[in-house]
C-alpha atoms as a printed R data frame, in Angstrom:
   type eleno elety resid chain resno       x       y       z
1  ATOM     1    CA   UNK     A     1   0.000   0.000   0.000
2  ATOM     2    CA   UNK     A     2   1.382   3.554  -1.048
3  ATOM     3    CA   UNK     A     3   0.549   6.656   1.082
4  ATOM     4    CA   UNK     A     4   0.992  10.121  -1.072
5  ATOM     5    CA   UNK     A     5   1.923  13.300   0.902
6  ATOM     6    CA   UNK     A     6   0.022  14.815  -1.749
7  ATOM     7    CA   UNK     A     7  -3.251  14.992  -3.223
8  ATOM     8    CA   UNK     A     8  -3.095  13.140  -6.745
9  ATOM     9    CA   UNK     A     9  -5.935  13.807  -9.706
10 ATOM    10    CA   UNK     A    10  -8.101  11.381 -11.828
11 ATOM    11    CA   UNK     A    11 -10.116  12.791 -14.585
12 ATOM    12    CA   UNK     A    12  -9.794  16.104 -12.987
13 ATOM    13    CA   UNK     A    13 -10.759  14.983  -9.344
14 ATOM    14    CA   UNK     A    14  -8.941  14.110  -6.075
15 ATOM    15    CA   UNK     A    15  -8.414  10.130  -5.760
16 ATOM    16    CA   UNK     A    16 -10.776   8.752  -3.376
17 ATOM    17    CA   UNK     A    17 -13.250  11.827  -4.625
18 ATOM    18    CA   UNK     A    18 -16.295  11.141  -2.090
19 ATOM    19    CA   UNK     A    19 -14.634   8.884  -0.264
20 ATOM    20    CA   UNK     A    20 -11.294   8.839   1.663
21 ATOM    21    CA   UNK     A    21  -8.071   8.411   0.233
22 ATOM    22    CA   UNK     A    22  -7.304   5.090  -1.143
23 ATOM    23    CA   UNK     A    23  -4.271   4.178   1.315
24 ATOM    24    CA   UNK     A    24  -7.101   5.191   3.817
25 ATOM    25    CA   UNK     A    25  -9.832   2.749   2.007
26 ATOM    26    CA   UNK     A    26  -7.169  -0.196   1.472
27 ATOM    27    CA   UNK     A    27  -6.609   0.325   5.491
28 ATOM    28    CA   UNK     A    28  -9.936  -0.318   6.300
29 ATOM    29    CA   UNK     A    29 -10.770  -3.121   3.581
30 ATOM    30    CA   UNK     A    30  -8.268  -4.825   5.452
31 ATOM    31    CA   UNK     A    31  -9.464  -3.943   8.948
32 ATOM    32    CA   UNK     A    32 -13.269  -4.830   8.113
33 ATOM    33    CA   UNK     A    33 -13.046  -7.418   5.312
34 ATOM    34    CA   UNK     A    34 -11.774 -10.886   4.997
35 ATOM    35    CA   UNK     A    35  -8.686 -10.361   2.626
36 ATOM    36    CA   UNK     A    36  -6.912 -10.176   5.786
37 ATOM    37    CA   UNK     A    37  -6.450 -12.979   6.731
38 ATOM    38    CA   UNK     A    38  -4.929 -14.178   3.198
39 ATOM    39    CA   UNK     A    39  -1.894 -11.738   3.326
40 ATOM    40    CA   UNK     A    40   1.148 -13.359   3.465
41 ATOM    41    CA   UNK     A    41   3.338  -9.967   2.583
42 ATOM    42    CA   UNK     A    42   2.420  -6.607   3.491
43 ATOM    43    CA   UNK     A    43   4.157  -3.290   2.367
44 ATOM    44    CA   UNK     A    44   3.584   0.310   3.455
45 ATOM    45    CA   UNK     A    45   5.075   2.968   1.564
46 ATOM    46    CA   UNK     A    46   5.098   6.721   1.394
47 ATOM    47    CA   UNK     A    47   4.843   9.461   3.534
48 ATOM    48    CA   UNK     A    48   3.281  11.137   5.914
49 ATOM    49    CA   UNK     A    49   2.747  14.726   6.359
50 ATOM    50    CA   UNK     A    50   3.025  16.093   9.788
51 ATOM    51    CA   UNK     A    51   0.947  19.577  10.137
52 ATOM    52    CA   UNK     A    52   1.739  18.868  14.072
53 ATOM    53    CA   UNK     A    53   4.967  19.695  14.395
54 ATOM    54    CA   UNK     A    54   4.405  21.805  17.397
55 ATOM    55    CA   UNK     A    55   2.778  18.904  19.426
56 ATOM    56    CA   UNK     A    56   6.172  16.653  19.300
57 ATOM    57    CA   UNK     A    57   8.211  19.849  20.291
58 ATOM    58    CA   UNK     A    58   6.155  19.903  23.329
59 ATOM    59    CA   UNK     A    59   6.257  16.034  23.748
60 ATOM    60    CA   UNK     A    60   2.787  14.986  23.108
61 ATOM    61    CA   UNK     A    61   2.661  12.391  19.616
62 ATOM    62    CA   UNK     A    62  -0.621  14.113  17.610
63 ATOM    63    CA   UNK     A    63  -3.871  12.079  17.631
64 ATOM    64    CA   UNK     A    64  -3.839  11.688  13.613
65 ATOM    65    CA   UNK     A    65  -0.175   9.815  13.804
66 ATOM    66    CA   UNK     A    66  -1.903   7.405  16.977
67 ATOM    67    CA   UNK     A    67  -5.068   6.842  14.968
68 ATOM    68    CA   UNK     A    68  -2.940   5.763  11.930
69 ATOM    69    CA   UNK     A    69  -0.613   3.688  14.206
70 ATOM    70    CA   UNK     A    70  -3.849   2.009  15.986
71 ATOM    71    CA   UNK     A    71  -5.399   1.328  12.304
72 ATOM    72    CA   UNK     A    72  -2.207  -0.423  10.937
73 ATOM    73    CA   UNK     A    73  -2.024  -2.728  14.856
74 ATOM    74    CA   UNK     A    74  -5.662  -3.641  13.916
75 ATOM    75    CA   UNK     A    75  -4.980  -4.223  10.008
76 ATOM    76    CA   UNK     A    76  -1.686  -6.409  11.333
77 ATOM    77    CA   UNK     A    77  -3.833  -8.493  13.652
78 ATOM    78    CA   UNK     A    78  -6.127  -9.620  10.864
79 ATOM    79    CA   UNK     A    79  -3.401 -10.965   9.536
80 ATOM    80    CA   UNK     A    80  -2.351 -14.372  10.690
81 ATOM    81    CA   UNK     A    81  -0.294 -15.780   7.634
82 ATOM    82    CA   UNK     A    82   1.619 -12.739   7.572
83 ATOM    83    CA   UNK     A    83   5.330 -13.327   6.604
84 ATOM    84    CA   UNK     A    84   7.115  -9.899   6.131
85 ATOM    85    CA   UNK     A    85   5.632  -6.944   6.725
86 ATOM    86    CA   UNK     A    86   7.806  -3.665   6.140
């Protein structure tokens, strides 16, 4: 799964227009769905902007970077034949 920093166009609208972002969709297909449980490999890449910079200066990790961190636990714990994940 690829995470863009940026917002990318299709047909002249946002990916994910109505919806949320496809990293953010894949997350939750595997979260809520059964695919899950097939993965053997799982990849994340890409990057993630931080508008919070303020909140690790003053040593406090912002709630967007702990929601994203609690969504991949749950994702990884559907995820029995998992081999490699990186």
């Amino acid at each position: 799964m690829r995470s863009y920093s940026e917002l990318r166009y299709v047909n002249g609208r946002p990916e994910g227009y109505g919806s949320g972002s496809p990293f953010a969709m894949g997350l939750n297909g595997l979260v809520t769905g059964t695919v899950a449980a097939y993965t053997r490999k799982w990849r994340l890449l890409g990057q993630l902007k931080e508008n919070d910079t303020e909140e690790f200066q003053k040593g406090r990790v912002p709630d967007h970077v702990l929601m994203l961190n609690i969504c991949i636990r749950a994702a990884l714990d559907k995820m029995p034949m998992l081999d490699t994940f990186e």
